[in-house]
Structures are given as C-alpha cells and as structure tokens.
KELO-814992 format. One record per atom (N, C-alpha, C, O, CB): residue number from 0; atom name; x, y, z. Coordinates in Angstrom, 2 decimals. Glycine has a CB too. Layout:
<rs>
i:NUM | at:CA | c1:X | c2:Y | c3:Z
...
</rs>
This chain:
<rs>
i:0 | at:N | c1:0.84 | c2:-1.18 | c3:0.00
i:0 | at:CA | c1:0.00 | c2:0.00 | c3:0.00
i:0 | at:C | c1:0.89 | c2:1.25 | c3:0.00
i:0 | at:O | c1:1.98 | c2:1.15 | c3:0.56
i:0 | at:CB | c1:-0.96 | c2:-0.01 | c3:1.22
i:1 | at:N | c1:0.52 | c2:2.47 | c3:-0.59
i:1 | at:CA | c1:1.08 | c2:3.30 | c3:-0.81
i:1 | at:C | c1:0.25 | c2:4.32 | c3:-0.41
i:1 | at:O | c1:-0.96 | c2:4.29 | c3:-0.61
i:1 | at:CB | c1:1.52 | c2:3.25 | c3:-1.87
i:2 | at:N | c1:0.94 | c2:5.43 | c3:0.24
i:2 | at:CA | c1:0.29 | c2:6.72 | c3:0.52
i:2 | at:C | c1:0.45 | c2:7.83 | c3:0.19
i:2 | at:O | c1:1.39 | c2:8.00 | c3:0.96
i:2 | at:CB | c1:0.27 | c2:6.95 | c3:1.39
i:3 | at:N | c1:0.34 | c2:8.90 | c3:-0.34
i:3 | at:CA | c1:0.11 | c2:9.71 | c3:-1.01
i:3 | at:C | c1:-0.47 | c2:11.21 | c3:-0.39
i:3 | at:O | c1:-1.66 | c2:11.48 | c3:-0.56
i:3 | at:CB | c1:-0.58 | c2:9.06 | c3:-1.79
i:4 | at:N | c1:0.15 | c2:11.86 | c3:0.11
i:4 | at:CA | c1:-0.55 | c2:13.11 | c3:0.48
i:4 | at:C | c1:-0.22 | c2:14.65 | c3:-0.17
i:4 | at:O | c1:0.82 | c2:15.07 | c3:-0.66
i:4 | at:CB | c1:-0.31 | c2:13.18 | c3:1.91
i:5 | at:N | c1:-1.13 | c2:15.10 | c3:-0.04
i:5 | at:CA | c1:-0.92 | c2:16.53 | c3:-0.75
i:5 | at:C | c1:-1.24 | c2:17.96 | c3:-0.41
i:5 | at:O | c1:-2.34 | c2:18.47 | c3:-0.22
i:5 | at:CB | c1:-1.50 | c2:16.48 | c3:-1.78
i:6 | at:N | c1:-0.50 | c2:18.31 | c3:-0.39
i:6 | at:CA | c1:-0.73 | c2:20.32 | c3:0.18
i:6 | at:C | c1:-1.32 | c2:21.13 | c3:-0.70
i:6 | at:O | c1:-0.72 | c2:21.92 | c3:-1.42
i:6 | at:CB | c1:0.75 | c2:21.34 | c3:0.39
i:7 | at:N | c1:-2.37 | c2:21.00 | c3:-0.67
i:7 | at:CA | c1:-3.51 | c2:21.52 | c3:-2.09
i:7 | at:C | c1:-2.85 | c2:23.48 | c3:-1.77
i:7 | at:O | c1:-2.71 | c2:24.35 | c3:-2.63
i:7 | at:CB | c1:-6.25 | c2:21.08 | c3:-1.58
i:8 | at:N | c1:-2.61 | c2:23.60 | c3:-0.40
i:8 | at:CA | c1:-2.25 | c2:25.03 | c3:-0.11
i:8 | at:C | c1:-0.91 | c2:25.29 | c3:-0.71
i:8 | at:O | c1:-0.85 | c2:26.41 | c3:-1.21
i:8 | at:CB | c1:-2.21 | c2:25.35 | c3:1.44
i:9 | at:N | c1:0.18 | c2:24.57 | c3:-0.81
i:9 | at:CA | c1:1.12 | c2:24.68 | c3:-1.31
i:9 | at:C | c1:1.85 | c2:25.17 | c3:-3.00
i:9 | at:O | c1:2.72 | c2:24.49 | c3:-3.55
i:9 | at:CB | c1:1.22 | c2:23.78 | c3:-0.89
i:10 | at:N | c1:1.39 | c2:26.19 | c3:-3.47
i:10 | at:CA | c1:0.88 | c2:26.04 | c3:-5.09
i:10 | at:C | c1:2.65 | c2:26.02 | c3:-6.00
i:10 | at:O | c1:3.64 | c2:26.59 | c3:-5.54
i:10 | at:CB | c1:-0.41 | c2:27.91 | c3:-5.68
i:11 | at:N | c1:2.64 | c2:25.48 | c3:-6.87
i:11 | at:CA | c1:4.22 | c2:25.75 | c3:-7.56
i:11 | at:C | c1:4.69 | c2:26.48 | c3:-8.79
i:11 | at:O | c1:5.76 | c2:26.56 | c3:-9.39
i:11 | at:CB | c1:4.77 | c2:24.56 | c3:-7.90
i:12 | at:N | c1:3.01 | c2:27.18 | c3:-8.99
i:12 | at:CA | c1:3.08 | c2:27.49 | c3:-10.06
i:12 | at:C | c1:1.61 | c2:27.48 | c3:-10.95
i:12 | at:O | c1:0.71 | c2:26.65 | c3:-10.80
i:12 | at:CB | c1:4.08 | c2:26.73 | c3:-10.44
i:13 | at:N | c1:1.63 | c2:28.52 | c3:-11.84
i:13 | at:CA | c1:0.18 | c2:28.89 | c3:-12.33
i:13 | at:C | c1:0.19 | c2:27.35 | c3:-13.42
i:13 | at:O | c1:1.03 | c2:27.20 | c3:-14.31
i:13 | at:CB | c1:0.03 | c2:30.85 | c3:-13.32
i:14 | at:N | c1:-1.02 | c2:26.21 | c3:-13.07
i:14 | at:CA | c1:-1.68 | c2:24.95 | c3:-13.70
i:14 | at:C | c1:-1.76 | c2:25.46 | c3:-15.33
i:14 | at:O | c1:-2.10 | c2:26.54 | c3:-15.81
i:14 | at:CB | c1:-3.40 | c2:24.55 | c3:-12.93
i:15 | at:N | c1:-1.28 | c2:24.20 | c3:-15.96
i:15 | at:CA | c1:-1.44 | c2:24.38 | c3:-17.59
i:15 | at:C | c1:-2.72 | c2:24.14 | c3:-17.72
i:15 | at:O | c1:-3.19 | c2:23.34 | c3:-16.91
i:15 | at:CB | c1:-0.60 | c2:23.42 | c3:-18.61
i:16 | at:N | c1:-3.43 | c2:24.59 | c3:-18.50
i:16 | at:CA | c1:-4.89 | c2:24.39 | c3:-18.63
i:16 | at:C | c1:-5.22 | c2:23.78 | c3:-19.99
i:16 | at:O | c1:-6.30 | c2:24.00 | c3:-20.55
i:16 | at:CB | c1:-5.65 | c2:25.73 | c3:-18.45
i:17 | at:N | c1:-4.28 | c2:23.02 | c3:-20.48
i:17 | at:CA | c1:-4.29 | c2:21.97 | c3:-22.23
i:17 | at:C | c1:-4.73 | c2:20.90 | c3:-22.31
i:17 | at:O | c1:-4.56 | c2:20.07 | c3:-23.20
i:17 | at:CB | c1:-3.01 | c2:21.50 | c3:-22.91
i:18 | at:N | c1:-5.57 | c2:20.81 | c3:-21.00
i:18 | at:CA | c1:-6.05 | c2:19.52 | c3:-20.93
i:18 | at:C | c1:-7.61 | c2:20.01 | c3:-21.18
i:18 | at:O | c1:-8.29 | c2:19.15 | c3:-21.74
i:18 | at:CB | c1:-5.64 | c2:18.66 | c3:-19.43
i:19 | at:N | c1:-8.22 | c2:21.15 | c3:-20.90
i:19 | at:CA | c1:-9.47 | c2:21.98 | c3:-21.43
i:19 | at:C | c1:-9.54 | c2:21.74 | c3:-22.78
i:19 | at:O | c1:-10.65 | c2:21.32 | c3:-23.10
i:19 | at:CB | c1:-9.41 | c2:23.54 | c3:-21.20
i:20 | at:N | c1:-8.69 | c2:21.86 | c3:-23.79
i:20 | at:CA | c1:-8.72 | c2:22.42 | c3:-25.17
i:20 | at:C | c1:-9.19 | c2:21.35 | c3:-25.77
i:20 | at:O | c1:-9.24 | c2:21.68 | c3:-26.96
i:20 | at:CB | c1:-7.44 | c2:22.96 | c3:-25.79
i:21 | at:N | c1:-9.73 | c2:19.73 | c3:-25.61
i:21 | at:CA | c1:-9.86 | c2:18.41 | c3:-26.54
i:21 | at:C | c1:-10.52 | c2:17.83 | c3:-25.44
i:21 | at:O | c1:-10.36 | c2:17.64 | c3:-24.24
i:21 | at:CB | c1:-8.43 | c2:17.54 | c3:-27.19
i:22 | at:N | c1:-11.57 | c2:17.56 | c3:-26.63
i:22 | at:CA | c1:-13.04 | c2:16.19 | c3:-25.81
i:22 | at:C | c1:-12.55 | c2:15.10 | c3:-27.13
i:22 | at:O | c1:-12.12 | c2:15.23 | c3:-28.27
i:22 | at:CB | c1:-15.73 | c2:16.89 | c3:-25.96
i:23 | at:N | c1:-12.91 | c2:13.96 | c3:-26.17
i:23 | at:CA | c1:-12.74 | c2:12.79 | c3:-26.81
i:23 | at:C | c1:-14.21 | c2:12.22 | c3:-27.40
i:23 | at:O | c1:-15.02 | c2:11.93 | c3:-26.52
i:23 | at:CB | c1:-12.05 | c2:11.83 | c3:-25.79
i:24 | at:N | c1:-14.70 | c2:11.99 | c3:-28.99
i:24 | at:CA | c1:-15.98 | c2:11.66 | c3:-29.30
i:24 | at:C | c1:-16.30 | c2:10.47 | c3:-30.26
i:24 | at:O | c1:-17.08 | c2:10.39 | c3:-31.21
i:24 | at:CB | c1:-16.52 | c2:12.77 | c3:-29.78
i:25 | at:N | c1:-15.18 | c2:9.36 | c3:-29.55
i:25 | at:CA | c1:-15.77 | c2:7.88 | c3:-30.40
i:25 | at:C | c1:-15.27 | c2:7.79 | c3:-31.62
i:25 | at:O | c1:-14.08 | c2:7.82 | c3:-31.93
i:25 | at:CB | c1:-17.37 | c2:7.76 | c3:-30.68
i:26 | at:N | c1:-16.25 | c2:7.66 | c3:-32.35
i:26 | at:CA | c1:-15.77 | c2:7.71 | c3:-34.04
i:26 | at:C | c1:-16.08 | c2:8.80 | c3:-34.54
i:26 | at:O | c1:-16.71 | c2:9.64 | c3:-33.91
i:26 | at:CB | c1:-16.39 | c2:6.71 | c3:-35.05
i:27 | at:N | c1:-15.64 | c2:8.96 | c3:-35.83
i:27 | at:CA | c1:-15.90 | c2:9.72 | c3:-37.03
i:27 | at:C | c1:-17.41 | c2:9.71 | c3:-36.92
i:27 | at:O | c1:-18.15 | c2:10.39 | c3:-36.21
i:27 | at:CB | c1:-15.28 | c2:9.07 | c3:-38.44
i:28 | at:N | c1:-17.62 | c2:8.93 | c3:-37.68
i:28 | at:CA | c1:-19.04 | c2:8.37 | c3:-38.32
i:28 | at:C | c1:-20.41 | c2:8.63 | c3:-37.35
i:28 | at:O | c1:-21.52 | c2:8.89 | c3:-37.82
i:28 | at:CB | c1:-18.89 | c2:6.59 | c3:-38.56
i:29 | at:N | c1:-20.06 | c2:8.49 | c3:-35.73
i:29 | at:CA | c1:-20.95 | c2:9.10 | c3:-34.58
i:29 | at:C | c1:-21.38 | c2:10.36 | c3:-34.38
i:29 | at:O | c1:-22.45 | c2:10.92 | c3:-34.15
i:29 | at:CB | c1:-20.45 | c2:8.96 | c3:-33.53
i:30 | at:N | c1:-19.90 | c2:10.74 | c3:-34.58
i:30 | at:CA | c1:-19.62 | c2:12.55 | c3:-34.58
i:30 | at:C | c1:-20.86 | c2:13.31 | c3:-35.67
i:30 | at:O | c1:-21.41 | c2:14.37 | c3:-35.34
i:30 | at:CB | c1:-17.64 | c2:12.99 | c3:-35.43
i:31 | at:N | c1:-21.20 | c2:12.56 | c3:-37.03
i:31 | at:CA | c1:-21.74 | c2:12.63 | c3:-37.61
i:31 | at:C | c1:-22.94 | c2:12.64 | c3:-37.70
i:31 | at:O | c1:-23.39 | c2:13.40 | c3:-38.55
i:31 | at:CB | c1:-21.39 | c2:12.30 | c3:-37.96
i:32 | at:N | c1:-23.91 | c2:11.83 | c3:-36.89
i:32 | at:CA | c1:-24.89 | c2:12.37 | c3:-36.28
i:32 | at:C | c1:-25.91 | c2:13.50 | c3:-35.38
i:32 | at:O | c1:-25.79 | c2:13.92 | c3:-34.23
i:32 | at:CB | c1:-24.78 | c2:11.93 | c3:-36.10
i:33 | at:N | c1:-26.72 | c2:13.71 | c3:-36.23
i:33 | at:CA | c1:-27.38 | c2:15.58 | c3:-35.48
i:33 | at:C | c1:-27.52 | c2:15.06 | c3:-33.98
i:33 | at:O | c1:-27.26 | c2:15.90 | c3:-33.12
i:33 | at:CB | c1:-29.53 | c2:16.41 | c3:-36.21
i:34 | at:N | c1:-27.93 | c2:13.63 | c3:-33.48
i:34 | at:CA | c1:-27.83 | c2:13.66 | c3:-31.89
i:34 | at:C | c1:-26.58 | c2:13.83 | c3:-31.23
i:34 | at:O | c1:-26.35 | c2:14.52 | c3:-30.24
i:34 | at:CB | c1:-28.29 | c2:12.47 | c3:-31.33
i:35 | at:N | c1:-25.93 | c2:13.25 | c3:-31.80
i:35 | at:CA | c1:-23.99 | c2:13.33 | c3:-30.97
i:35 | at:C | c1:-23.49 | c2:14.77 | c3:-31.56
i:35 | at:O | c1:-22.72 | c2:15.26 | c3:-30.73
i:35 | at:CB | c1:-22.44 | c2:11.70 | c3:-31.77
i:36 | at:N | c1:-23.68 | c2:15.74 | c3:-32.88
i:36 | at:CA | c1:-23.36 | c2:17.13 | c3:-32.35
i:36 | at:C | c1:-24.28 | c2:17.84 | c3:-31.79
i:36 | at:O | c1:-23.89 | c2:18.93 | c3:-31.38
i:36 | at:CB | c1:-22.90 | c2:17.94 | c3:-33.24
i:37 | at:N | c1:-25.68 | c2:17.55 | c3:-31.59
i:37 | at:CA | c1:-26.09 | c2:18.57 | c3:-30.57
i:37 | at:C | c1:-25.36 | c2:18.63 | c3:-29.01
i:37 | at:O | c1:-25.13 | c2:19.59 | c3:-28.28
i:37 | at:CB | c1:-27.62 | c2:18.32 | c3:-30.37
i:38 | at:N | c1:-25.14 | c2:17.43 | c3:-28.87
i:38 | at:CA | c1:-24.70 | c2:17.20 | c3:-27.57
i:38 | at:C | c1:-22.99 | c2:18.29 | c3:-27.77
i:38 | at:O | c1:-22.60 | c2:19.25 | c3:-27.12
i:38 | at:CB | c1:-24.58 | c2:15.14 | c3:-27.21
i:39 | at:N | c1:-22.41 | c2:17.61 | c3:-28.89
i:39 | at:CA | c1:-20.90 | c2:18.45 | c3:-28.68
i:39 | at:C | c1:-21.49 | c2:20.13 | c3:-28.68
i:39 | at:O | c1:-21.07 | c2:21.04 | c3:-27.97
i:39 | at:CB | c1:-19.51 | c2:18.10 | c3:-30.32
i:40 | at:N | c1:-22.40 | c2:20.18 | c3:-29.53
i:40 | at:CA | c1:-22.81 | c2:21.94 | c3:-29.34
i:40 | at:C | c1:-22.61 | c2:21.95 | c3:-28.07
i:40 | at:O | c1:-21.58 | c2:22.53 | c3:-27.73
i:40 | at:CB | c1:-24.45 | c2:22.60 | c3:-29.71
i:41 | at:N | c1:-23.45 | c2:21.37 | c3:-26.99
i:41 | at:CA | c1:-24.51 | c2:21.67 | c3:-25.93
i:41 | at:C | c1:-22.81 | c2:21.84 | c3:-24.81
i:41 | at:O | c1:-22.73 | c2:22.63 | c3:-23.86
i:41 | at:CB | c1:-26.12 | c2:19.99 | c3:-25.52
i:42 | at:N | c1:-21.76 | c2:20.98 | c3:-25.23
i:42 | at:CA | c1:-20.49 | c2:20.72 | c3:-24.53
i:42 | at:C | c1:-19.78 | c2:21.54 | c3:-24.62
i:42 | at:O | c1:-18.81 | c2:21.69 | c3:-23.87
i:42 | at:CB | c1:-19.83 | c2:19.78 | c3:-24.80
i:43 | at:N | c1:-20.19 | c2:22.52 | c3:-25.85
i:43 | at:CA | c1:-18.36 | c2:23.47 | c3:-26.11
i:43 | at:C | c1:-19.24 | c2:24.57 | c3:-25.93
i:43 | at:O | c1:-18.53 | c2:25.58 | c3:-25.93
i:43 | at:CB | c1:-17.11 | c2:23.48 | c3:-28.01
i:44 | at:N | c1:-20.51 | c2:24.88 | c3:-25.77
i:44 | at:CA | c1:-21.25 | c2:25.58 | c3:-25.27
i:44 | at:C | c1:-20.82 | c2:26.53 | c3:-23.32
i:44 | at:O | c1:-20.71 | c2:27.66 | c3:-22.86
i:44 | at:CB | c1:-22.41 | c2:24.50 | c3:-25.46
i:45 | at:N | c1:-20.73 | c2:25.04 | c3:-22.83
i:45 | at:CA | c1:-20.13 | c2:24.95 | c3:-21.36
i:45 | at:C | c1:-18.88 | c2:24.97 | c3:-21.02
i:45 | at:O | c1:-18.44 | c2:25.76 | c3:-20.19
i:45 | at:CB | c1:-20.43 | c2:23.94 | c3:-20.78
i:46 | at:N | c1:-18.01 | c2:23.93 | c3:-21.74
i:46 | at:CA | c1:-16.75 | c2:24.00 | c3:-21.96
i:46 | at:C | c1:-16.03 | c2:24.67 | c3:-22.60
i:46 | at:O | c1:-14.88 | c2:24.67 | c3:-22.16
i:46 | at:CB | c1:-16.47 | c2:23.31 | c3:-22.20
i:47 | at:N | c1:-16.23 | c2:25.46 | c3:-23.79
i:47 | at:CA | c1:-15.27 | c2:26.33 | c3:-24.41
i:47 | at:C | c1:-14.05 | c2:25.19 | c3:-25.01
i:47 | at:O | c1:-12.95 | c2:25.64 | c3:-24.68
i:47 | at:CB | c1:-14.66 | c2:27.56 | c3:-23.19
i:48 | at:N | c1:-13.92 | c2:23.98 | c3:-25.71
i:48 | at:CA | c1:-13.32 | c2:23.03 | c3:-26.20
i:48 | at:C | c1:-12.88 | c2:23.28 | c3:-27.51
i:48 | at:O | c1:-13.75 | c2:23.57 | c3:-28.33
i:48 | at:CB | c1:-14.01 | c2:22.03 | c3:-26.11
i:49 | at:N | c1:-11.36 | c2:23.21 | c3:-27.99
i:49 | at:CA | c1:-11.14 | c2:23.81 | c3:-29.63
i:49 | at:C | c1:-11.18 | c2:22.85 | c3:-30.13
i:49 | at:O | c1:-11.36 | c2:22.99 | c3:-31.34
i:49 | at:CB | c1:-9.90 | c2:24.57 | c3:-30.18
i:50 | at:N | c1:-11.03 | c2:21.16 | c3:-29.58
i:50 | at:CA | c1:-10.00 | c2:20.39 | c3:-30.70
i:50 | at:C | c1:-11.16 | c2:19.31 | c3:-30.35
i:50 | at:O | c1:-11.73 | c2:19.39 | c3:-29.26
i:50 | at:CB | c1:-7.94 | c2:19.99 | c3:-30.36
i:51 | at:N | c1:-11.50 | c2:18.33 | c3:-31.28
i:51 | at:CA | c1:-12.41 | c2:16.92 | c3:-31.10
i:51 | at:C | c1:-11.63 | c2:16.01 | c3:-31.52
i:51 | at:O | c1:-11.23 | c2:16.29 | c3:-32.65
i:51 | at:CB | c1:-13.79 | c2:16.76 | c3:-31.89
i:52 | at:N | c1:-11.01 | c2:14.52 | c3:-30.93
i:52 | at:CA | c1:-10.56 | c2:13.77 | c3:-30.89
i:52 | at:C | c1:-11.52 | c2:12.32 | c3:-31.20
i:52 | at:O | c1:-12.46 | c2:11.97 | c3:-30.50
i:52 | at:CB | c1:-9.96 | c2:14.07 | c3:-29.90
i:53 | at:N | c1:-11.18 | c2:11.85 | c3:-32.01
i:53 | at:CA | c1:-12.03 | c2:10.88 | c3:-32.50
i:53 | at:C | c1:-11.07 | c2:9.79 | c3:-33.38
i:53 | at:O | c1:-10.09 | c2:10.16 | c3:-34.02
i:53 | at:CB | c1:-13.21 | c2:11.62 | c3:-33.39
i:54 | at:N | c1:-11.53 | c2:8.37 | c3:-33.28
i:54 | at:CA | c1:-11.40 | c2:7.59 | c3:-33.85
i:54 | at:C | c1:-12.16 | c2:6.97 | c3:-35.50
i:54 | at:O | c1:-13.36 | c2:7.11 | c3:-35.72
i:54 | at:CB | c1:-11.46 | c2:7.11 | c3:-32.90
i:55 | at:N | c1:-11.32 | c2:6.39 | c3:-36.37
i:55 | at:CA | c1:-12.16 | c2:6.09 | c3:-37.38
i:55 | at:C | c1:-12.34 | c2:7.04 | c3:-38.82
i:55 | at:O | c1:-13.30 | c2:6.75 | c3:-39.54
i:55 | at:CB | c1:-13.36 | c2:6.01 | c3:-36.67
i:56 | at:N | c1:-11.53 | c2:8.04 | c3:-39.19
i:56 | at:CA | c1:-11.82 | c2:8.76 | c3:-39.75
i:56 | at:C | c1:-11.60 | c2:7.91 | c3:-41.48
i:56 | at:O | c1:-12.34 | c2:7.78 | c3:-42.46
i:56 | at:CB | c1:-11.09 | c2:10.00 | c3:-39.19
i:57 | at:N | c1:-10.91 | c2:7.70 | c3:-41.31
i:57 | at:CA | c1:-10.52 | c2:6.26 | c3:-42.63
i:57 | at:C | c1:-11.35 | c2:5.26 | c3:-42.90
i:57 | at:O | c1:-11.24 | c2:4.57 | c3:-43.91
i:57 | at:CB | c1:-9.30 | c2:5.28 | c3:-42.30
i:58 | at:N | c1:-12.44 | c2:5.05 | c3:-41.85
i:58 | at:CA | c1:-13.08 | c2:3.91 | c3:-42.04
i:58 | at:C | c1:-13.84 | c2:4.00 | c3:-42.76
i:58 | at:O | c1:-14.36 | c2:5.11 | c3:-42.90
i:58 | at:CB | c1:-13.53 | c2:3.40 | c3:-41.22
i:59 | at:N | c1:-14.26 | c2:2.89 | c3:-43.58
i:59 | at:CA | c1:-15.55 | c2:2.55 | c3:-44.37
i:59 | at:C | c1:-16.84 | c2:3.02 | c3:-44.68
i:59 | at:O | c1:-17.43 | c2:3.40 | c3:-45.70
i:59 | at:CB | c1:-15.86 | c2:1.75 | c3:-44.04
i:60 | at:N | c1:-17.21 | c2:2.83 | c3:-42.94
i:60 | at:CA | c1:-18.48 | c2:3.88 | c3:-42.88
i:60 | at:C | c1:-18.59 | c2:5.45 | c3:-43.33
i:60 | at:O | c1:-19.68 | c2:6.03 | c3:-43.42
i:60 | at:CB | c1:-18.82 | c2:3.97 | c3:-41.50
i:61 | at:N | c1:-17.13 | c2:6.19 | c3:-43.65
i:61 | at:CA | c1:-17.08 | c2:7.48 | c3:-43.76
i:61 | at:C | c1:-16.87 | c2:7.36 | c3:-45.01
i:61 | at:O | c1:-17.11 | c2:8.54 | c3:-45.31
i:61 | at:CB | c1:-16.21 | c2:8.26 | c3:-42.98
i:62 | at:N | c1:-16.56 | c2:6.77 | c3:-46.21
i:62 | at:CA | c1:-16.62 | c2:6.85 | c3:-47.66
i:62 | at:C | c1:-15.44 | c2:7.50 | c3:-48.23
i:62 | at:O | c1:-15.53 | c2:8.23 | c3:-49.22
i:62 | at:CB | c1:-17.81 | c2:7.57 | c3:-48.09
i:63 | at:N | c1:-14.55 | c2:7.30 | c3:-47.76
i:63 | at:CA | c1:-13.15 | c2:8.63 | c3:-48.00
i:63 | at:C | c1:-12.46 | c2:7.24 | c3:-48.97
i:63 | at:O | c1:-12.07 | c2:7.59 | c3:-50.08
i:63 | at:CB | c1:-11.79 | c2:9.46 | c3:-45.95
i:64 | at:N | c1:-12.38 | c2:6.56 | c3:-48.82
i:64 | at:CA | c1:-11.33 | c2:5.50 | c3:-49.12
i:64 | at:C | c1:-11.87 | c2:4.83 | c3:-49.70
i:64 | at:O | c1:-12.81 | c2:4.40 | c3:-49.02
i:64 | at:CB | c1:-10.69 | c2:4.82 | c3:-48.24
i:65 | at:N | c1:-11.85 | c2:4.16 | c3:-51.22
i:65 | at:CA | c1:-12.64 | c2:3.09 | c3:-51.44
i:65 | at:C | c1:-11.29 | c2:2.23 | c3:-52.15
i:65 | at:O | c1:-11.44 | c2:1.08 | c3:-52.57
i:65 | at:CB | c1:-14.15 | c2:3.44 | c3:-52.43
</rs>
C-alpha cells in the first residue's frame, strides 16, 4: 500500500490548462450524427473546447477511401 498526500495550499506554479482544449468523441461516423453534435454543441457551449478527438476517420463507414 502506498500513501500519497498533498498540500492543495502549497501552489508551484500557475496549472497548464491543455487539458481543457480536446473532448474525446468515439468515431468519425458518430460525430456525424445531429444527436452526438447537438450534444458536442450543448459541450463546447459549457466548456469552451477547440479540438475533437475521434477515432475512425478512414473507415468505411465514412466513404473517403474506397
């Protein structure tokens, strides 16, 4: 077992905040649906998010490649 404690008061420095900038959204082909971007609307709406991370963009279902 390991323990772990932390001085939340202790600060070292102003937090990178680059972990804000990218939501992760499945596939391509999901993304593509008006239900899964209303929801990303409804997300970067709240979040303020630049970048969408997704799997699948090559695939089949997306028609890029035959």
């Amino acid at each position: 077992m390991r323990n772990i404690s932390v001085n939340i008061k202790n600060e070292a420095g102003r937090m990178s905040e680059h972990f804000n900038a990218c939501v992760g959204a499945g596939r391509a082909g999901e993304v593509m649906r008006r239900d899964a971007y209303e929801q990303l609307r409804m997300l970067q709406n709240s979040c303020h998010f630049r970048y969408i991370r997704f799997h699948g963009l090559y695939h089949e279902e997306m028609a890029i490649v035959k």
